[in-house]
N, C-alpha and C positions, 0 to 999 in steps of 0.2 A: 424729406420724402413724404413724411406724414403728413406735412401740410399741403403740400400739393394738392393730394387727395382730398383731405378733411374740407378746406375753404371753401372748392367747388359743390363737396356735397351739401355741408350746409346753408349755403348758401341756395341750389335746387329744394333744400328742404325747407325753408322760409318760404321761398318762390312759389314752390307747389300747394303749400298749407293757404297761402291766402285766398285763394277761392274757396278753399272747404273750407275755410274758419268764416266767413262771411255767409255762405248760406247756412252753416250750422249755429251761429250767431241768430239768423232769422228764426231757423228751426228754434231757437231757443223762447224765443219768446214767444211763438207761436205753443209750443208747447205748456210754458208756463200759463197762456191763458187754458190751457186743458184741451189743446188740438192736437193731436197727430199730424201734422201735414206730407201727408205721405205722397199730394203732389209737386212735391217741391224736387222730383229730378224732372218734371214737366216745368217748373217755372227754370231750371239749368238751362236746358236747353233752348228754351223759346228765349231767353235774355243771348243765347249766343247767339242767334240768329238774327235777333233785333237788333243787338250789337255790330253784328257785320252789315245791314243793312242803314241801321243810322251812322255808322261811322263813312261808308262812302259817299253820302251826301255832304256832313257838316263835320266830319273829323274824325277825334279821339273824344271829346268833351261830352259831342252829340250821339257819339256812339253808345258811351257808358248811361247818359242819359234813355237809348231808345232800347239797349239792356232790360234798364232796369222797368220800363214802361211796358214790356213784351211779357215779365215775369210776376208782375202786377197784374196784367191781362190774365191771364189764365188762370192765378190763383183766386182772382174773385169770381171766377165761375167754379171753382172747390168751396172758393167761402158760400155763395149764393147756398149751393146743398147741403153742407154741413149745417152753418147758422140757420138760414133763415128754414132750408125743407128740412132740416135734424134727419138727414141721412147718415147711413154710417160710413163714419170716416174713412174704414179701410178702403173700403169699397172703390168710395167717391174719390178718395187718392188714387188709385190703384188707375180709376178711369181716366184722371185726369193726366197722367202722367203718359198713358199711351197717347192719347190726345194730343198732349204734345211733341213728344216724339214721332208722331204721325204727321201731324198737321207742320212740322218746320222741316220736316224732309218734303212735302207737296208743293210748299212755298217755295222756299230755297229750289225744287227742281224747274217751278214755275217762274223763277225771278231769274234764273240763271243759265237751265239748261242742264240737261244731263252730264255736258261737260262742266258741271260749276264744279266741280270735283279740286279743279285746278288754282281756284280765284284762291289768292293772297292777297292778305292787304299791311301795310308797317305795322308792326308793334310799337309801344309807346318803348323810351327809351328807359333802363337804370336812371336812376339818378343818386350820385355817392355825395352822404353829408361830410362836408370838407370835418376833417379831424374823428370824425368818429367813426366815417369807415377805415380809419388807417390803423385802428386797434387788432392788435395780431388775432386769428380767428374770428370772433365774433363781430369785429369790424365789419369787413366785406358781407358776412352771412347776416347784419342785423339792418347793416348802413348804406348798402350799393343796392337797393331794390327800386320797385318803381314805386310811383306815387299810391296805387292803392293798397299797398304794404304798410306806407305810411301811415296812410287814413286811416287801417285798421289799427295800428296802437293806440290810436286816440279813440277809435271806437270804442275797445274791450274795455277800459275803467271807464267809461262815460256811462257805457250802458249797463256796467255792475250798479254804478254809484245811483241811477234811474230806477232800477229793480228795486235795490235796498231802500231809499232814502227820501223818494218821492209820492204825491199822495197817487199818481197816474201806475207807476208802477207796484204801489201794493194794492190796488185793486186790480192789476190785474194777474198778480199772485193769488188774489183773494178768490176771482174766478175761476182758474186753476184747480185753488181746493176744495172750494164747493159753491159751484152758481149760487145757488138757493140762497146761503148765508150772506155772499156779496152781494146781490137784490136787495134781501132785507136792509144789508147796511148801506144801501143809496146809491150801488155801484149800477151800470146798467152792461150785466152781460154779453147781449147780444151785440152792440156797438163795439164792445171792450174787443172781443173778437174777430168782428172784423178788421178792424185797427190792427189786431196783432196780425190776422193773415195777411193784411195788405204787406204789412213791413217783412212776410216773412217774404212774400214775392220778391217785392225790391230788391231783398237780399239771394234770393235766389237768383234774378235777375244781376244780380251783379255779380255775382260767383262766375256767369256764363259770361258776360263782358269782360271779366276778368282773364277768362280763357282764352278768350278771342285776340282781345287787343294788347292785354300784357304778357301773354306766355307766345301761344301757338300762331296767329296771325293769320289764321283762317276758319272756314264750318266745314264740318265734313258732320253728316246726317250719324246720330247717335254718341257723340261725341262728348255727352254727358258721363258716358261712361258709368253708370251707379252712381257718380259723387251726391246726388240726393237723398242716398238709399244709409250711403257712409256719412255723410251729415247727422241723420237722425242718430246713428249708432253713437258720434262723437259727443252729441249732447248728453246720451246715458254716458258714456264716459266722462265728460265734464260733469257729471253728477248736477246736472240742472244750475249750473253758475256760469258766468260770462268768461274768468278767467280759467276755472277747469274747464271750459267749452274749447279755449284758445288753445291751451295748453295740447289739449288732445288730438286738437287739430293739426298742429305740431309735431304730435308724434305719428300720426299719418303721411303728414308731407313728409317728413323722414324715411318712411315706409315705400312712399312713391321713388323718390329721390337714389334709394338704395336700389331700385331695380333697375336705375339707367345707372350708378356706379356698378353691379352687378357686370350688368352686359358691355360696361367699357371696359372692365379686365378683359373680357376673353373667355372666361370662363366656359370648358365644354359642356355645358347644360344645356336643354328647352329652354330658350327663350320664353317660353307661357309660364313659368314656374315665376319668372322672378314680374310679368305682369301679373300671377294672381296673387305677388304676397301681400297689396295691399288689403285685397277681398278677404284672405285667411289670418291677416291680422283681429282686419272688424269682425271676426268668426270667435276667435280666440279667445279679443279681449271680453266681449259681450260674454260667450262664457265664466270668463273670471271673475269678470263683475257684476254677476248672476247674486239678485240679492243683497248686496251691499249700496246699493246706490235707492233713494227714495224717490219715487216720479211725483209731481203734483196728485194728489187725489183724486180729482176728477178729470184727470188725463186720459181720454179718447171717450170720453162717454157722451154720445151724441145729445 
């Protein structure tokens, strides 16, 4: 009986984590070079958008591709203000994100019609690695996902071992901790940064693809839901590393996961209770880990 239950949930819990683990992934290095990108629930949504819109011309392929092109779009008009006018980040997060949210509900009403409400399109399919999803529990919840579940294990140690180990990624730790000193030592800030926003784009761009073509299988205007908002949280939580970024993002899809296991028992409760326990999680734990976690240095200083 217990497994009944357990399989499917963690299994939702894997499912749900990899969109937040992939823009919280961006968030991360964007961060590390010292940005806040606080339009990164703007680059969520504009990749779900561009996602639905490229995938019904050239696929699932061109989908994910015009995702991630959508999410890249928007965040370099955050990078433009931040790097090159050194405005302040919250701000210009803050703008860009309604901007997005703004402008893919105009589009989408304009590409579609006020009935676009309705449009569906296939999800990509599971795909189960012969033998290793058949290990009791963690099989099905590690091994029966789709392909960009995959991609992300081979993301999170690629992009730890890049941070750590390479001369690209300690300069842009270096920037992080204090422009000035990475200058001196031959690094060039202003580039480093945009580099790091663009990639946060992408990745928020593909967080929205992800939603679109591997989970839900349609847009419906706001649909981002916060997960931009709960990315940034999950990086304080992963304490600034690739593998605590994953991790946490983990214990979030878990969080999402438990609200639809919630509402399959039965349970006579509000329904809205068990949709805001992911929001009162990210409340909690940022509480908790108030103080103990160290941000880069020059982390949001225009």
């Amino acid at each position: 009986m217990i497994e009944v239950i357990l399989v499917p949930f963690l299994e939702a819990a894997v499912r749900t984590a990899t969109p937040l683990a992939f823009a919280a992934l961006g968030e991360l290095v964007a961060e590390r070079a010292g940005v806040i990108n606080l339009g990164l629930e703007g680059a969520i949504i504009a990749g779900c958008l561009g996602a639905l819109v490229a995938s019904g011309v050239g696929g699932p392929v061109a989908g994910f591709a015009g995702g991630m092109a959508a999410g890249i779009a928007l965040t370099a008009v955050f990078a433009f203000f931040v790097v090159d006018l050194r405005t302040d980040q919250i701000i210009a997060g803050t703008a860009v994100s309604m901007l997005g949210l703004g402008l893919t509900g105009a589009i989408y009403r304009g590409l579609y019609g006020t009935g676009g409400a309705g449009l569906s399109i296939s999800t990509i399919a599971p795909l189960a690695i012969p033998g290793l999803s058949a290990i009791p529990l963690i099989g099905p919840a590690l091994f029966r996902q789709t392909v960009p579940t995959y991609a992300l294990y081979a993301l999170v140690p690629c992009l730890a071992w890049w941070l750590r180990s390479t001369h690209a990624g300690l300069a842009l730790r270096a920037t992080g901790e204090n422009e000035e000193a990475a200058e001196a030592a031959g690094a060039a800030p202003r580039r480093i940064r945009w580099g790091a926003l663009l990639v946060a784009g992408a990745m928020g761009g593909l967080c929205g693809a992800t939603l679109v073509l591997a989970q839900v299988g349609t847009f419906s205007e706001g649909m981002s839901a916060g997960r931009g908002f709960i990315a940034i949280a999950i990086v304080v939580m992963g304490r600034w590393s690739a593998f605590g970024t994953a991790l946490a993002a983990l214990v979030f899809g878990a969080a999402f996961a438990l609200q639809y296991l919630f509402q399959s028992l039965g349970w006579s409760l509000p329904y809205q209770l068990f949709i805001a326990l992911p929001y009162v999680l990210t409340l909690a734990l940022l509480a908790l880990l108030r103080g103990r976690a160290t941000a880069p240095a020059g982390l949001g200083r225009s």
